[in-house]
TIMI-2910 file (N, C-alpha, C, CB; in pm, 1 decimal, decimal comma, always signed):
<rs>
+----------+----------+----------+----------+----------+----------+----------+----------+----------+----------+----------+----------+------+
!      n_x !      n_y !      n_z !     ca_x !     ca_y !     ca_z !      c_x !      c_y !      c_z !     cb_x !     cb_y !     cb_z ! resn !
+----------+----------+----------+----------+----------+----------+----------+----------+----------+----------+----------+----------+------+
!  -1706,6 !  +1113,6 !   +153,7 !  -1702,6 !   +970,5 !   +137,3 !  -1591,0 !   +934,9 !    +38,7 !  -1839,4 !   +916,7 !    +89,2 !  Unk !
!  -1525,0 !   +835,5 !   +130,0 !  -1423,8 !   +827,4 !     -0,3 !  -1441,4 !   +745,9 !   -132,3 !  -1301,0 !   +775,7 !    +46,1 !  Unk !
!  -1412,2 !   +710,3 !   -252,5 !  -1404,2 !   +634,6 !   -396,8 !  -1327,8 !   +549,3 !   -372,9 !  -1358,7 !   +703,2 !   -521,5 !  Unk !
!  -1433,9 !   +448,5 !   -447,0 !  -1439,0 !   +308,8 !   -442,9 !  -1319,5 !   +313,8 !   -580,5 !  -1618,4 !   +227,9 !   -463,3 !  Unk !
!  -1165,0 !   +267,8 !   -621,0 !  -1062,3 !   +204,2 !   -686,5 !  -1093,1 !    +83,5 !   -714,4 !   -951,6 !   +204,8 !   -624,9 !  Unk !
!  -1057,2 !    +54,1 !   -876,5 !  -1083,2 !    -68,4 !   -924,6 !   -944,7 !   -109,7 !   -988,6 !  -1207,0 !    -67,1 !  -1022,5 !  Unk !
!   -796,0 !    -45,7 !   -971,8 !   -725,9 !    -79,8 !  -1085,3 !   -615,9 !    -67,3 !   -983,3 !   -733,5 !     +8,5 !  -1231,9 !  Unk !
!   -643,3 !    -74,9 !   -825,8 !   -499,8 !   -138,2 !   -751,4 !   -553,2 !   -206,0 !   -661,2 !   -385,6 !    -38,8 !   -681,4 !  Unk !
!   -446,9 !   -313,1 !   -649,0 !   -501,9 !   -445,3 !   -589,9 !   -424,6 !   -481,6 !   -436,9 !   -469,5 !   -576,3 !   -710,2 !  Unk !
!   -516,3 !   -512,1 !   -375,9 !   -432,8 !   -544,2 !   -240,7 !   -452,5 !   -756,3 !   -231,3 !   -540,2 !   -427,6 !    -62,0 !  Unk !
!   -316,7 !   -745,3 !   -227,0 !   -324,7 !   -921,9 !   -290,0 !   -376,6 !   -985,9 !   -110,9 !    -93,4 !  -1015,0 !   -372,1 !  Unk !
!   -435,6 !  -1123,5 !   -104,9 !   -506,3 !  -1181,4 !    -39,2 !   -364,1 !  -1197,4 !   +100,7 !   -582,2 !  -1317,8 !   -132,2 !  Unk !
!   -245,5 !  -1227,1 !    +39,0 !   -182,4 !  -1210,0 !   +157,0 !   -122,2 !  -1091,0 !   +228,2 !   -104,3 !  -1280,0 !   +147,8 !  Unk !
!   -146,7 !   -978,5 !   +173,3 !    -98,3 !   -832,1 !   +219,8 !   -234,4 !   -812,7 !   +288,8 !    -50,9 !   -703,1 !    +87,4 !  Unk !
!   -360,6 !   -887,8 !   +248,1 !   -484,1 !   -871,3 !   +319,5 !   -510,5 !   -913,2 !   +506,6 !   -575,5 !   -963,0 !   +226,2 !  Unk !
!   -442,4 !  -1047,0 !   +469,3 !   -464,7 !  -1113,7 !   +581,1 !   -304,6 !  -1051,7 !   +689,3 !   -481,5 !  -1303,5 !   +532,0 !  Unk !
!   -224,3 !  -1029,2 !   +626,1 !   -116,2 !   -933,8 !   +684,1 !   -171,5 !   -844,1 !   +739,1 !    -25,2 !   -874,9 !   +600,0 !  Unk !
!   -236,1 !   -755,0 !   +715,7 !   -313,0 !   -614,2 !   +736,6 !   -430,4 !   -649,0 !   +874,2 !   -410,4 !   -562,7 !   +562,0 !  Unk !
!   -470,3 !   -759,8 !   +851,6 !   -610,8 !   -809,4 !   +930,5 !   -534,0 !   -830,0 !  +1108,9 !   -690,1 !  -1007,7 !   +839,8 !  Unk !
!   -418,7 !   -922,5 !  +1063,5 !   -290,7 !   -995,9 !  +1166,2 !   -279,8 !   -885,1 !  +1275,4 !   -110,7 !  -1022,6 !  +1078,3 !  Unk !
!   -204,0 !   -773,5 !  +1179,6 !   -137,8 !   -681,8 !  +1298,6 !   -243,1 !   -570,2 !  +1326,7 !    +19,1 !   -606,2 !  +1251,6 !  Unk !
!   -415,0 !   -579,6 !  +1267,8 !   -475,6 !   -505,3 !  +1322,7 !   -557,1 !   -562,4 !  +1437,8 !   -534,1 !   -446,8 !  +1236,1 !  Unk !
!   -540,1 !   -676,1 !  +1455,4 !   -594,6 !   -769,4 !  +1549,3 !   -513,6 !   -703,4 !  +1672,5 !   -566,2 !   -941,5 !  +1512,9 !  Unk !
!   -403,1 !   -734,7 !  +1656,3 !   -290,1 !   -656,1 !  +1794,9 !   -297,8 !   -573,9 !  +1809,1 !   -161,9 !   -640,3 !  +1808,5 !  Unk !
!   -315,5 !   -466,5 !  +1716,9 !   -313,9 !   -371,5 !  +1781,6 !   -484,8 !   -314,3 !  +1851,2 !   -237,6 !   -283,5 !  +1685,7 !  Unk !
!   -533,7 !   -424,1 !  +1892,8 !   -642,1 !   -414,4 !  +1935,6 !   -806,8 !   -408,4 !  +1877,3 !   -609,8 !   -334,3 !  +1985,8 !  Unk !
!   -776,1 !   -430,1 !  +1797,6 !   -904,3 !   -487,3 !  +1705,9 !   -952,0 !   -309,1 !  +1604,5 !  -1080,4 !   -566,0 !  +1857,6 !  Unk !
!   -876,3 !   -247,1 !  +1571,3 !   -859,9 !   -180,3 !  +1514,7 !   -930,3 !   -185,3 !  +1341,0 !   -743,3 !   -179,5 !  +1549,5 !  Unk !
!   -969,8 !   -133,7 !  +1279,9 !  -1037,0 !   -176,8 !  +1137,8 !   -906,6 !   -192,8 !  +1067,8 !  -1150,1 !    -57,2 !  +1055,7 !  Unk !
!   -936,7 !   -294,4 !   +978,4 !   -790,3 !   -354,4 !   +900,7 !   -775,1 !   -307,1 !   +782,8 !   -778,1 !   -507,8 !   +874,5 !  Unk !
!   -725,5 !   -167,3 !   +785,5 !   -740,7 !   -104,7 !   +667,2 !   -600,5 !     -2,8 !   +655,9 !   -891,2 !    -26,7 !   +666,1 !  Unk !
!   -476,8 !    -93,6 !   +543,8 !   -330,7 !    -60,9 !   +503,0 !   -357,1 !    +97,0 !   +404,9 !   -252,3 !   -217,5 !   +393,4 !  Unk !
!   -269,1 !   +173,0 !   +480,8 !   -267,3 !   +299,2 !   +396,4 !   -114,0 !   +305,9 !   +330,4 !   -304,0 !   +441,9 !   +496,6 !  Unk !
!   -137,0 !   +338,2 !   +217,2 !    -15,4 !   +312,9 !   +137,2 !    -39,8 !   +494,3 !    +30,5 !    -33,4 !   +113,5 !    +24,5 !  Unk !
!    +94,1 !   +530,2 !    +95,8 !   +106,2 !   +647,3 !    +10,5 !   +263,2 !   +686,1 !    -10,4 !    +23,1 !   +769,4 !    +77,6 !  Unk !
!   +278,8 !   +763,5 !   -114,9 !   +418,1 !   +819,0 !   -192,4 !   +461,0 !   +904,7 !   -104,3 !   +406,9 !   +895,1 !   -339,8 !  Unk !
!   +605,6 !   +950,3 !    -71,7 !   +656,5 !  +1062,7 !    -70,8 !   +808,8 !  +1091,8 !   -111,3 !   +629,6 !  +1097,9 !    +42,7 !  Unk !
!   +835,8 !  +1205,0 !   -142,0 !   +958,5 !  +1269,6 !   -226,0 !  +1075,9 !  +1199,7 !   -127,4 !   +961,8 !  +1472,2 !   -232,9 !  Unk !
!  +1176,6 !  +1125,3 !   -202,0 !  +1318,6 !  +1084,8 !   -120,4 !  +1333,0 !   +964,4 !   -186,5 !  +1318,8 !  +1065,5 !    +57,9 !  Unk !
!  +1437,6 !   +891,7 !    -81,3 !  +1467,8 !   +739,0 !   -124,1 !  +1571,8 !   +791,2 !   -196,6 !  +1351,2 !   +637,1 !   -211,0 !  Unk !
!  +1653,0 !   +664,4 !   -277,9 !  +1781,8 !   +690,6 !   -356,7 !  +1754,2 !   +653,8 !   -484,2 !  +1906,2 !   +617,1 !   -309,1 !  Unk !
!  +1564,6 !   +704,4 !   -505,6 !  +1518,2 !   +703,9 !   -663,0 !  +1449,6 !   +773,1 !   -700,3 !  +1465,3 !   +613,4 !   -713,2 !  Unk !
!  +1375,8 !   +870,9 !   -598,2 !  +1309,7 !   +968,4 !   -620,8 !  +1182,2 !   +943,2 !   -564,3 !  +1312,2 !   +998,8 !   -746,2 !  Unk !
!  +1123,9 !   +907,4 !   -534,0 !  +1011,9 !   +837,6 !   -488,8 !  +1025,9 !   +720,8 !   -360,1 !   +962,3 !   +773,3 !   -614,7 !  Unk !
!   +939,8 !   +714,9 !   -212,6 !   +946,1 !   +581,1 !   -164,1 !   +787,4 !   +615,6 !   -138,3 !  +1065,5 !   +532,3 !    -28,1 !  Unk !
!   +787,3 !   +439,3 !   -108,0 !   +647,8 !   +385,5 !    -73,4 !   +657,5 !   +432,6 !    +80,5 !   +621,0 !   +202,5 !   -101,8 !  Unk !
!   +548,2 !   +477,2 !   +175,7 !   +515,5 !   +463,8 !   +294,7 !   +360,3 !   +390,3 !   +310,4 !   +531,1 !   +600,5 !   +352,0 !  Unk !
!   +360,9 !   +297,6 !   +445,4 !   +233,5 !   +197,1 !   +467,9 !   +242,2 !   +229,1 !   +648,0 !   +266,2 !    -12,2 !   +402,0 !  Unk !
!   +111,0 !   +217,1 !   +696,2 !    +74,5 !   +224,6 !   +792,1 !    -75,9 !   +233,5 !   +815,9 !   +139,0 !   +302,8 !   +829,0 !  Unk !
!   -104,4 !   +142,1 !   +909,3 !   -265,6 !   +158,7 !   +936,9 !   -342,6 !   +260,2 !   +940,5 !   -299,7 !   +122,1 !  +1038,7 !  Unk !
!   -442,2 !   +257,9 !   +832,4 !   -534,9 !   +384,6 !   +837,7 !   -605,4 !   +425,5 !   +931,6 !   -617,6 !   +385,8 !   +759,9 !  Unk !
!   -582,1 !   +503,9 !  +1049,5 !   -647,3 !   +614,7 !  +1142,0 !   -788,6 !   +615,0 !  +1070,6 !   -561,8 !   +780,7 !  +1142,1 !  Unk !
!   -792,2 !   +645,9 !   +984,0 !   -921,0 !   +766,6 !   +908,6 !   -899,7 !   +697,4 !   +783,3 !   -887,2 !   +976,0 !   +896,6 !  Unk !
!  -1074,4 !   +723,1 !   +698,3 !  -1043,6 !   +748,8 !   +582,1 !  -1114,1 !   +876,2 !   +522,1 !  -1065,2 !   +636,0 !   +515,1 !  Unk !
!  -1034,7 !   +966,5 !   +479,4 !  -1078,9 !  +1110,2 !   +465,1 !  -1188,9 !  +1085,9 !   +296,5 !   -901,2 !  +1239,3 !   +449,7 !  Unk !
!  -1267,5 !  +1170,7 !   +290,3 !  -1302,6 !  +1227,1 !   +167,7 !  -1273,8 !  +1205,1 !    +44,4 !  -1281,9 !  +1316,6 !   +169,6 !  Unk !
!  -1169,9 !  +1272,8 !    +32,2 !  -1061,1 !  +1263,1 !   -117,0 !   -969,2 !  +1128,4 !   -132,7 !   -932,8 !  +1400,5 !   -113,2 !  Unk !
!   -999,4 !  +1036,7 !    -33,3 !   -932,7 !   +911,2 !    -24,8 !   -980,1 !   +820,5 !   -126,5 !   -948,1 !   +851,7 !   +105,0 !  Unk !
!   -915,8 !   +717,8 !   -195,8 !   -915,7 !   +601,4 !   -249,0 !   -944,7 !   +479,1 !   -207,4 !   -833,8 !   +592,4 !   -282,0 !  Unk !
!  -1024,4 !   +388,0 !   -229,7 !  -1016,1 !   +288,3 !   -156,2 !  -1059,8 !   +156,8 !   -215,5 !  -1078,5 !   +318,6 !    -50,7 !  Unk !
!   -965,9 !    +69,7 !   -204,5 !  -1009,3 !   -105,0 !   -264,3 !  -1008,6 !   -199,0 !   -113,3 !   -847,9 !   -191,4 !   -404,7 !  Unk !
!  -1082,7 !   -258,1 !   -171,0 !  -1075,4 !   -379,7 !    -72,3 !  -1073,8 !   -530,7 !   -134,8 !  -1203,3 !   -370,8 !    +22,9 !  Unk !
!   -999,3 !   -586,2 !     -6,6 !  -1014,0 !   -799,2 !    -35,7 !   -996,9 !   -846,5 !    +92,1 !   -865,0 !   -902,7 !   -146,7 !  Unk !
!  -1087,7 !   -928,2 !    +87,0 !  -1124,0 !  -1002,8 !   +177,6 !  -1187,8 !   -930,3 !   +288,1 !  -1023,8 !  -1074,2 !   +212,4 !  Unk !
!  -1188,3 !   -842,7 !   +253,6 !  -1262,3 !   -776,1 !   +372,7 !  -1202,1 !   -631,6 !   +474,0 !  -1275,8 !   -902,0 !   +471,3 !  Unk !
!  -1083,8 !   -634,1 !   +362,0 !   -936,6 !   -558,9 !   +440,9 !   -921,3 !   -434,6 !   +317,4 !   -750,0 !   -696,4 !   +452,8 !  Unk !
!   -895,9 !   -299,0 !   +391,4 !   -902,5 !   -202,9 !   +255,9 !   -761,4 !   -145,5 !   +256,4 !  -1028,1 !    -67,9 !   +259,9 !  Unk !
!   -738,4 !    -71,2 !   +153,8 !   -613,4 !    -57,0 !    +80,9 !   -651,1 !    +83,3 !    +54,3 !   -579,3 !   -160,2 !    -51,4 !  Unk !
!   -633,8 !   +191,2 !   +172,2 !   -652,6 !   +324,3 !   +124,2 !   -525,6 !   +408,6 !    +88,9 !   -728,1 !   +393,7 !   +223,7 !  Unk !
!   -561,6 !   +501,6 !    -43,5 !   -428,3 !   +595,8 !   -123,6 !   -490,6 !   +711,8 !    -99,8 !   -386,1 !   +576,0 !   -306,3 !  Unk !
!   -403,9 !   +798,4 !    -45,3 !   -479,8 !   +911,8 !   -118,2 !   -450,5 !   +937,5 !   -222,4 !   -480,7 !  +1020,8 !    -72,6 !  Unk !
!   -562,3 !  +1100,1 !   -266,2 !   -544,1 !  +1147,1 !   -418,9 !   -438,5 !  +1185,3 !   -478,8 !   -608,5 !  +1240,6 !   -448,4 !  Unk !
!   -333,8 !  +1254,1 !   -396,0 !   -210,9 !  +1283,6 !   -408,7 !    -91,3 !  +1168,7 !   -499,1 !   -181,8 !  +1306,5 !   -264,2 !  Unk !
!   -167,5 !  +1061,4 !   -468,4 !    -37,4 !   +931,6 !   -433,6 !    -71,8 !   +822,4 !   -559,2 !    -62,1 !   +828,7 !   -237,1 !  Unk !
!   -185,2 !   +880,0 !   -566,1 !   -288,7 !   +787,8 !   -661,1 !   -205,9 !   +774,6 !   -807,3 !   -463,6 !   +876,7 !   -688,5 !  Unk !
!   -224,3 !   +904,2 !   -878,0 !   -136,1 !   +863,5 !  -1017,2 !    -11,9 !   +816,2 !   -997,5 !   -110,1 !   +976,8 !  -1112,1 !  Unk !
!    +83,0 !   +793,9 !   -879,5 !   +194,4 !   +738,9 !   -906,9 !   +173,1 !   +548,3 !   -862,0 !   +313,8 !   +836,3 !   -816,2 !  Unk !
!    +80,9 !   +535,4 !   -799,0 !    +70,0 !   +371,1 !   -775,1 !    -43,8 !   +304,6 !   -898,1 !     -1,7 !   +337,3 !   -590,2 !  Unk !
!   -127,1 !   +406,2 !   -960,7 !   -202,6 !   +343,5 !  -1014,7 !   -178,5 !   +185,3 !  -1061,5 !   -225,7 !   +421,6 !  -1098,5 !  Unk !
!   -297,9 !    +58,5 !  -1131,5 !   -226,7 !    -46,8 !  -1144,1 !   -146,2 !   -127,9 !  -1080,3 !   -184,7 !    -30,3 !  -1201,5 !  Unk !
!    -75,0 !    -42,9 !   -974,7 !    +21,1 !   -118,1 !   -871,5 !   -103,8 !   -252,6 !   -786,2 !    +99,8 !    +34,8 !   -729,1 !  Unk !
!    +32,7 !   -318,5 !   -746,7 !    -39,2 !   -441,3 !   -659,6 !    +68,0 !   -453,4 !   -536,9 !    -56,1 !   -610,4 !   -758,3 !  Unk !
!     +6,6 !   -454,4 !   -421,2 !    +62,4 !   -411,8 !   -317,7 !    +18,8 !   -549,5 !   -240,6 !    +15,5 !   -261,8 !   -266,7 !  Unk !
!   +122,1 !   -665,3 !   -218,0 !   +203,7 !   -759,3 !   -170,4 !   +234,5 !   -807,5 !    -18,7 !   +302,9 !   -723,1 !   -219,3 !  Unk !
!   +195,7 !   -879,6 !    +20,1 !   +308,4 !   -942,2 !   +145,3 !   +419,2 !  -1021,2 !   +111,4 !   +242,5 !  -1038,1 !   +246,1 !  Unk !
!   +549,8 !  -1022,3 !   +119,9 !   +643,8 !  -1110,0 !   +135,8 !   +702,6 !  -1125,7 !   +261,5 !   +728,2 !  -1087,8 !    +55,3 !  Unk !
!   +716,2 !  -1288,2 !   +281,3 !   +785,1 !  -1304,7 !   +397,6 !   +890,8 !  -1456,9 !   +320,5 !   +656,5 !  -1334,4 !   +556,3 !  Unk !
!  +1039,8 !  -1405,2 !   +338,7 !  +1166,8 !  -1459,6 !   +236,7 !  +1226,4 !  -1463,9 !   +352,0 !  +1245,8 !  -1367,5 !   +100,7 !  Unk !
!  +1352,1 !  -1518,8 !   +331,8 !  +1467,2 !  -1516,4 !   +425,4 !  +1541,5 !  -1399,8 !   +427,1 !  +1555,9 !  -1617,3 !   +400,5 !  Unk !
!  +1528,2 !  -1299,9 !   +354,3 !  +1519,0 !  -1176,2 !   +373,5 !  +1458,4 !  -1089,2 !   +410,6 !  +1529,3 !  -1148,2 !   +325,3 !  Unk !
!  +1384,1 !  -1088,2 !   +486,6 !  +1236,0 !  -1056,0 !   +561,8 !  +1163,0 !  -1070,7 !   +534,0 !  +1190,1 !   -973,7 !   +593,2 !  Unk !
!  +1034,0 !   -991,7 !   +637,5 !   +904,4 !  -1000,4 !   +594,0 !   +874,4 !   -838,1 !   +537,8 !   +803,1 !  -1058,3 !   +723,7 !  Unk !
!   +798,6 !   -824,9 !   +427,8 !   +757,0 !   -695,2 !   +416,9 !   +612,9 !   -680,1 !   +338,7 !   +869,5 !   -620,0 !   +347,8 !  Unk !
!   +582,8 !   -543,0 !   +309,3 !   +484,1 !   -519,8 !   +215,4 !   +565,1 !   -444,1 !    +93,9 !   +359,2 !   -433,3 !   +282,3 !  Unk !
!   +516,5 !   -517,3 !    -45,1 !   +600,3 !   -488,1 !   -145,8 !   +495,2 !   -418,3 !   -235,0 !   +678,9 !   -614,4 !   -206,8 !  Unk !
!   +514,1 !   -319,1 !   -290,7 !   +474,5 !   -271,4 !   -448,7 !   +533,7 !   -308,3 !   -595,7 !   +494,8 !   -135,8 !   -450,9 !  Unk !
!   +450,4 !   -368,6 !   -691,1 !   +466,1 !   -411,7 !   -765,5 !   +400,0 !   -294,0 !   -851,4 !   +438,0 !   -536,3 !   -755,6 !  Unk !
!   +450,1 !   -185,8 !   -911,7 !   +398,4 !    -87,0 !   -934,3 !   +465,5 !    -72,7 !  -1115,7 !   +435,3 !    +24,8 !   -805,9 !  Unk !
!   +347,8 !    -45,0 !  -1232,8 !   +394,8 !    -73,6 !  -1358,7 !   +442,4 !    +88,6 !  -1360,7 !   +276,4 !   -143,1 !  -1481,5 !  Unk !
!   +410,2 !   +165,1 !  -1292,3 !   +454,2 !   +297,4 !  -1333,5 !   +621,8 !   +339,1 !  -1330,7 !   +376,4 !   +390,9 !  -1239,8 !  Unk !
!   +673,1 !   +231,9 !  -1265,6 !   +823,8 !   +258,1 !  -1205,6 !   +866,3 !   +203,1 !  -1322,9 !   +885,2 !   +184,9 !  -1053,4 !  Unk !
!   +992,8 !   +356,4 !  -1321,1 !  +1042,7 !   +322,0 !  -1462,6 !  +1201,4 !   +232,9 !  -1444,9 !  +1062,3 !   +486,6 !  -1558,4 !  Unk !
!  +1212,2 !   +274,2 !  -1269,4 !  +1326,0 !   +164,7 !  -1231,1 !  +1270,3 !   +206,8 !  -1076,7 !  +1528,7 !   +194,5 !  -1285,2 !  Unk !
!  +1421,6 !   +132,9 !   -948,1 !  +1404,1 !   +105,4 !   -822,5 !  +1500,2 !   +113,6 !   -752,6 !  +1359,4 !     +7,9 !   -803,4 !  Unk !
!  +1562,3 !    +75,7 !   -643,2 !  +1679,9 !    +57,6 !   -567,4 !  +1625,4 !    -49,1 !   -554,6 !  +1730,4 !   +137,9 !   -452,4 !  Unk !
!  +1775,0 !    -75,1 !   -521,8 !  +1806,3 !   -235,4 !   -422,4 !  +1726,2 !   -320,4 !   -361,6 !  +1874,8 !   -223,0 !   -308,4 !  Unk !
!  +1672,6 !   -278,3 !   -265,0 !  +1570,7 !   -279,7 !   -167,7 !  +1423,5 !   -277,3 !   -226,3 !  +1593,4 !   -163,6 !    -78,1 !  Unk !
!  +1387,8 !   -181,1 !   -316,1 !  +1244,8 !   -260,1 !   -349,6 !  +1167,3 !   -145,1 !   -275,0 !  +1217,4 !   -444,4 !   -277,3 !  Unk !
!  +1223,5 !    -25,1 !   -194,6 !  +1131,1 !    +63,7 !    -70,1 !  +1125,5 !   +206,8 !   -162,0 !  +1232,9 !    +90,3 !   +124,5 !  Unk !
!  +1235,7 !   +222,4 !   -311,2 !  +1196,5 !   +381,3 !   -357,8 !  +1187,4 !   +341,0 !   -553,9 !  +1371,8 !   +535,8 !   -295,8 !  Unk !
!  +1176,3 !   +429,7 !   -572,1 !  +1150,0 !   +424,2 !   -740,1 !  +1155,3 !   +536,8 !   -799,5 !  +1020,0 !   +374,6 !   -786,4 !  Unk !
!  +1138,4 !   +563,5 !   -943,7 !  +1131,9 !   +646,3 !   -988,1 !  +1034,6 !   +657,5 !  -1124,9 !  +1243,9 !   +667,2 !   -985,7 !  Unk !
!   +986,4 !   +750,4 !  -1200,7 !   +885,9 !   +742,3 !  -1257,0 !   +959,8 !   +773,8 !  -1418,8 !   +771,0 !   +839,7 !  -1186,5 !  Unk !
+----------+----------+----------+----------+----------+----------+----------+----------+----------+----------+----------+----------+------+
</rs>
């Protein structure tokens, strides 16, 4: 069973974002998986994609009704983070607002610790 996270936040419009495109893709449970991996041009990028599964050792917050699973792996580097919808005239995306980043690229997609 996975653990219930109290200290990263999935904001109300990355919620209803999450709910949107799980509707299309067929009524699917609306639940954004957001995890780290090694690269980017900072050492670190964010990856997001609808959670298949939620395993065991998984993390998990919810709002509105929509969950926000990390795994354990990924966990100490987002901790605190708040994970975002923006839609700008520069696109639409899902953003991390993450206090652990000690900087970022351009783009807002890698970081570093």
């Amino acid at each position: 069973m996975a653990t219930q996270i109290d200290d990263i936040t999935l904001s109300p419009a990355a919620a209803a974002r999450v709910r949107w495109i799980a509707e299309r893709k067929g009524g699917v449970e609306p639940a954004l998986r957001l995890a780290v991996d090694g690269g980017g041009c900072s050492g670190f990028t964010y990856r997001f994609g609808l959670a298949e599964s939620i395993d065991a050792d998984d993390r998990v917050t919810e709002t509105d009704g929509v969950k926000l699973v990390v795994d354990s792996i990924s966990l100490d580097l987002v901790r605190g983070c708040t994970v975002d919808f923006v839609d700008s005239l520069g696109g639409s995306s899902f953003k991390v607002e993450n206090p652990n980043a000690a900087s970022g690229c351009g783009c807002g997609s890698s970081f570093s610790i």
